[in-house]
C-alpha positions in Angstrom: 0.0 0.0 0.0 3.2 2.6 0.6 2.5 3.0 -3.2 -0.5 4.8 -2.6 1.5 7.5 -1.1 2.9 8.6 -4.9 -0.6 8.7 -6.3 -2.0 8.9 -10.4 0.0 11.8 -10.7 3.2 12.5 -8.5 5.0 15.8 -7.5 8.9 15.4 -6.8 8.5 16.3 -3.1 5.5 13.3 -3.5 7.9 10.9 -4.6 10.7 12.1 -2.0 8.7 12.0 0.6 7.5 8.3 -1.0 11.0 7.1 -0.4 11.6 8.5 3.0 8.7 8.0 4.6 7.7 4.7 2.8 10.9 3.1 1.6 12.0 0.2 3.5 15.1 -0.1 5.5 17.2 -2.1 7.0 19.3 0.3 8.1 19.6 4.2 8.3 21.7 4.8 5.4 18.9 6.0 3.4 17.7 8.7 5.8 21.5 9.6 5.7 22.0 10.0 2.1 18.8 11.9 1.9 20.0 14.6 4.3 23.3 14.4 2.9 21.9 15.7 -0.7 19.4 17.9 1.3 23.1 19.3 2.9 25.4 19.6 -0.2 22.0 21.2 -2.2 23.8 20.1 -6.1 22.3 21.3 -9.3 21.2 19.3 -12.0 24.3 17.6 -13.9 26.6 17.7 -10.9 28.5 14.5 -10.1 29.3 14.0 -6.3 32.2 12.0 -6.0 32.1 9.3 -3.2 34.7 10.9 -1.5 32.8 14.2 -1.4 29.3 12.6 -0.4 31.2 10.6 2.5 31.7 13.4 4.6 28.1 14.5 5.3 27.1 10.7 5.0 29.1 9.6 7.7 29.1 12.8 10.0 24.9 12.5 9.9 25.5 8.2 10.7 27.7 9.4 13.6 25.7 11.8 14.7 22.8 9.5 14.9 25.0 6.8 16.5 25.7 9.3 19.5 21.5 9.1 19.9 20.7 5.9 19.3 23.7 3.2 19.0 21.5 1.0 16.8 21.1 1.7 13.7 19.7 -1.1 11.6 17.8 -4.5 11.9 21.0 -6.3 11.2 23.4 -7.3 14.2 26.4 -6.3 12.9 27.9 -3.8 10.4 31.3 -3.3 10.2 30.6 -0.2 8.9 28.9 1.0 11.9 31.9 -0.1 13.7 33.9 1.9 12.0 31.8 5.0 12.7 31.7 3.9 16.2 35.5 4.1 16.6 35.1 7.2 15.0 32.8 9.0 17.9 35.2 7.7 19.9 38.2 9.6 18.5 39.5 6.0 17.8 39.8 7.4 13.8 41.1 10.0 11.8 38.3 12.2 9.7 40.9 10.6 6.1 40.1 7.3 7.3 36.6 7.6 7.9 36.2 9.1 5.1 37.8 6.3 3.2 35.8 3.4 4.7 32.5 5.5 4.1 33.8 5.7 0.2 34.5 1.9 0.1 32.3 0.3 2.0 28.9 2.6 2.7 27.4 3.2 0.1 27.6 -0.7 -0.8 23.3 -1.5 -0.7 21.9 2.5 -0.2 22.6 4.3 -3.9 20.5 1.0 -5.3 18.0 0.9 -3.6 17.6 4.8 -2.4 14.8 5.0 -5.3 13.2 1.9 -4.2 9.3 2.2 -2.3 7.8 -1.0 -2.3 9.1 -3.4 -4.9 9.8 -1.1 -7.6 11.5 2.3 -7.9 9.9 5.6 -8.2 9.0 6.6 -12.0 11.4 10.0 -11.7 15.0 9.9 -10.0 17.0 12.1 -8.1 20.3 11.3 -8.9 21.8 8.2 -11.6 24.5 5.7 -10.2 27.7 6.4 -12.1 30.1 4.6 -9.8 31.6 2.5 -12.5 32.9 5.0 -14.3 36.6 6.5 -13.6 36.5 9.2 -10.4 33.1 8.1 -10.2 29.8 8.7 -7.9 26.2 9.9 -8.5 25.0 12.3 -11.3 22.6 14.8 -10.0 19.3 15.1 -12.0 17.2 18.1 -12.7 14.3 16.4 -10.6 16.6 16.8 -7.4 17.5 20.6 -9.0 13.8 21.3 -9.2 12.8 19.6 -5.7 15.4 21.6 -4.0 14.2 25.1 -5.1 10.9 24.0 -4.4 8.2 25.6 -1.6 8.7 22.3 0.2 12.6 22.7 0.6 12.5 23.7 4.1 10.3 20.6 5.5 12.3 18.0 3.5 14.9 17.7 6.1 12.5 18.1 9.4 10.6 15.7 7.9 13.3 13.2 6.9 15.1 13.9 10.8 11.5 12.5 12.5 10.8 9.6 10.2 14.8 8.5 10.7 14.2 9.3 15.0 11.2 7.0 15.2 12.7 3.9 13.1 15.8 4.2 15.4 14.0 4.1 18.7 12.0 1.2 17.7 15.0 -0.3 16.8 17.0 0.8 20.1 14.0 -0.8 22.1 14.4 -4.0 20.2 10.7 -3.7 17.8 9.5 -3.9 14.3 9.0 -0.3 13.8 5.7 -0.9 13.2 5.3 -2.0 16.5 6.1 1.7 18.2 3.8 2.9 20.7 4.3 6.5 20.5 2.2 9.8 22.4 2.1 13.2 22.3 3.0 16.2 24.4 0.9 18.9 23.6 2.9 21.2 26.3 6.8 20.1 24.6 5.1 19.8 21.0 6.9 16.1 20.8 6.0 13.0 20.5 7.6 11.0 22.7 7.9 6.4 23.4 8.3 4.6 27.6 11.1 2.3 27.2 11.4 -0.6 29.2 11.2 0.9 32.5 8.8 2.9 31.2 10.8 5.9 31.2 9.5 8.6 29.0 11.7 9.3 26.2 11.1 12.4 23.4 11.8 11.4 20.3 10.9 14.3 17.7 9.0 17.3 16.7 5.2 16.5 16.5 5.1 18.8 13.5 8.3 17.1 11.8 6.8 14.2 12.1 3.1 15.0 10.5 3.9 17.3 8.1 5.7 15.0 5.6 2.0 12.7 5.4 -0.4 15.6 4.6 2.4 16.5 2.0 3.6 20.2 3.6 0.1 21.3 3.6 -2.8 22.1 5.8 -5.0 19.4 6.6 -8.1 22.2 6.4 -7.4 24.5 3.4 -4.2 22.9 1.4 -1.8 25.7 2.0 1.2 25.3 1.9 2.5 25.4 5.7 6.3 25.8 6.6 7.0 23.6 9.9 10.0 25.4 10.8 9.6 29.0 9.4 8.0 32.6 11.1 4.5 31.0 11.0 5.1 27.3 11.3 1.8 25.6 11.4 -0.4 24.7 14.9 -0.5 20.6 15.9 -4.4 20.9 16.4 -6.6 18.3 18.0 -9.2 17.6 15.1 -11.6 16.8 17.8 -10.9 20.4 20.1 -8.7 19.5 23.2 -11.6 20.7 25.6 -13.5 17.9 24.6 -11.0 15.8 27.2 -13.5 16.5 29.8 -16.3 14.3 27.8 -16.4 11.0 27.5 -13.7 10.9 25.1 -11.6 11.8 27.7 -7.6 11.3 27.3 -8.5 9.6 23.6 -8.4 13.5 22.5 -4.8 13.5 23.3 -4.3 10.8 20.3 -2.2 11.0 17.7 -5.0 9.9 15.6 -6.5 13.4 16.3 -3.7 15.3 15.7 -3.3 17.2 12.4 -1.3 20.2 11.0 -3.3 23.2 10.3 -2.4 26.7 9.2 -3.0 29.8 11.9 -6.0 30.8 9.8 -7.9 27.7 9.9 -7.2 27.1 13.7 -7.5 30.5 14.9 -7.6 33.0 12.7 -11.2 35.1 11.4 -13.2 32.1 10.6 -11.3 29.9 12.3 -12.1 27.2 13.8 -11.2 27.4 17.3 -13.5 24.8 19.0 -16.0 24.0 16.5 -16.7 20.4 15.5 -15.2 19.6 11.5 -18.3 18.3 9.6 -18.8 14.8 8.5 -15.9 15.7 5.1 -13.7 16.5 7.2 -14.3 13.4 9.4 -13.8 11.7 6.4 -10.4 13.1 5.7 -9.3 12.4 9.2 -10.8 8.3 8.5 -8.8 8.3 5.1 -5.2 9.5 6.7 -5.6 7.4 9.7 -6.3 4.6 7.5 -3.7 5.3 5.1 -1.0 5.1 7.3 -2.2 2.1 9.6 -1.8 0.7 5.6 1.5 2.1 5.0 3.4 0.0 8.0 5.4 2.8 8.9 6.2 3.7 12.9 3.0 5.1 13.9 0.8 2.5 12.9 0.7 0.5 16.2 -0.1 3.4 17.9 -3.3 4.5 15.8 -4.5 0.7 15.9 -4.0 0.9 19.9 -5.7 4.1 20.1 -9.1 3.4 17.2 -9.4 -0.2 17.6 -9.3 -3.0 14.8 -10.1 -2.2 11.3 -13.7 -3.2 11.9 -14.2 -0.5 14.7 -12.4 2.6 13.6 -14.8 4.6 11.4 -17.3 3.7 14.3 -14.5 4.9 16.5 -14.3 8.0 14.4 -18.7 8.4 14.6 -18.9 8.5 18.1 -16.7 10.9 18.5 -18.1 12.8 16.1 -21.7 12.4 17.7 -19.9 13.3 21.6 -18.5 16.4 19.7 -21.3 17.7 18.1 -23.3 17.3 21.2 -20.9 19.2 23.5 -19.9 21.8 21.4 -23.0 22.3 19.2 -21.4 24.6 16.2 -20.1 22.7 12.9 -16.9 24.0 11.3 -15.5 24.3 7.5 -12.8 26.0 6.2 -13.9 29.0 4.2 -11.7 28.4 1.1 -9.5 25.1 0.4 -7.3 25.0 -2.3 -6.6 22.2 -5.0 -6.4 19.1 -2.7 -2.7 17.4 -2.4 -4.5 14.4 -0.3 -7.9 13.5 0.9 -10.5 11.1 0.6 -11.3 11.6 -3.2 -7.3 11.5 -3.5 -4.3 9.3 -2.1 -2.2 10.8 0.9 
């Protein structure tokens, strides 16, 4: 179903976000090279030498290793040992960079376009490692995603999908298998490890934002997670109704979604009115979307809206405790062309 994700007709940051948010892995080297390109920013027709991608590569993998000292399903990596040595000061920044060219890059430049079992239809870069001096040819489809509106999310995004794969893999799960809540005070979601200590993992908007595609769940703006007026987290169902019935359910990331300041709270707004039945049906179609997707936050909405069978009932009697309570229904006044939504794929 991570397929879904690209839709009929895909935009580059749809099939970027396709491979980092739905790609499989084995290990982190994909959310590594990603940021690594995200870092260097090459135009179109640039070749990156191995050498030269190395450096970001490994300085992100150390990084990463100096959160969370797994970093892959497998058991061992002698890669990963190597970058462990290096945290350690155990190796000199040549050497590292060395190994990296040699050995890192072994499985991730393959299968980097891969989402499912087939690669994206556009790519952002062409193996030329064969070839004398060689590395990775930059394409015009990276050019073009890079000076995109989306730029600045790309990286947030890719950050928080690379944090929760990690921690499920630190606390020895298939990342499908993370339990993971919110904060709405620290705006993080956060995971209890085994002594069920509470441990933040990322940004609650990182980690949304990528799935409704950079825009508002309401309207379709574009929203910019880490800019001057980075989008609210907003509890679909308003957080007042935690006094109902629904109780700490509100709290859910299942009701969680990214909406611009107008929508939420601006004239027209919607404040703490109850979304009408559409929008419900948005809510149903992300939720289900990425139960279907198998990606780290799909335990977590099955523990919080029940079996397939019971969630759109889930979803209803919410609905009908919400409209009771709060009475006034809720639309946005304009929405633009929809990037996702029940009449489209997320």
């Amino acid at each position: 179903m991570s397929t879904a994700f690209i839709g009929s007709d895909p935009t580059l940051e749809d099939l970027w976000r396709a491979i980092v948010l739905f790609g499989r892995n084995s290990a982190s080297y994909k959310f590594a090279l990603a940021a690594s390109l995200l870092d260097l920013g090459p135009s179109g027709g640039d070749l990156i030498r191995l050498e030269d991608l190395a450096d970001p590569f490994s300085k992100h993998l150390i990084r990463h290793l100096s959160i969370a000292d797994k970093q892959g399903s497998s058991r061992t990596s002698s890669f990963l040992d190597t970058l462990r040595k290096a945290r350690a000061g155990e190796l000199e920044a040549d050497a590292v960079i060395a190994t990296t060219a040699r050995i890192g890059f072994v499985n991730v430049i393959d299968a980097f376009h891969r989402v499912g079992h087939a690669d994206v239809p556009k790519r952002f870069f062409i193996d030329e490692r064969t070839r004398s001096g060689g590395g990775i040819r930059i394409t015009d489809e990276f050019s073009r995603l890079a000076e995109g509106l989306q730029r600045s999310n790309l990286a947030h995004e890719n950050e928080a999908r690379w944090r929760l794969v990690e921690t499920a893999w630190e606390l020895g799960l298939n990342p499908d298998l993370l339990a993971v809540f919110h904060d709405p005070v620290e705006g993080e979601l956060f995971v209890r490890d085994e002594s069920n200590r509470r441990r933040p993992v990322t940004s609650c908007r990182d980690a949304l934002n990528g799935y409704q595609k950079g825009h508002c769940f309401y309207c379709f703006t574009n929203i910019d997670i880490n800019g001057t007026d980075p989008p609210d987290v907003d509890h679909f169902f308003p957080h007042r109704l935690k006094s109902t019935e629904l109780g700490d359910h509100v709290d859910g990331v299942w009701n969680l979604v990214l909406a611009c300041r107008g929508c939420n709270r601006g004239p027209g707004g919607k404040f703490d009115k109850v979304p009408t039945v559409r929008l419900l049906a948005r809510l149903h179609v992300r939720n289900e979307f990425l139960i279907g997707s198998h990606h780290p936050l799909r335990e977590t909405l099955i523990r919080q809206t029940g079996e397939k069978s019971q969630r759109a009932g889930f979803l209803n009697k919410a609905h009908r405790v919400a409209k009771r309570t709060l009475i006034h229904e809720w639309e946005p006044l304009t929405e633009m062309d929809p990037p996702f939504g029940p009449d489209t794929d997320f």
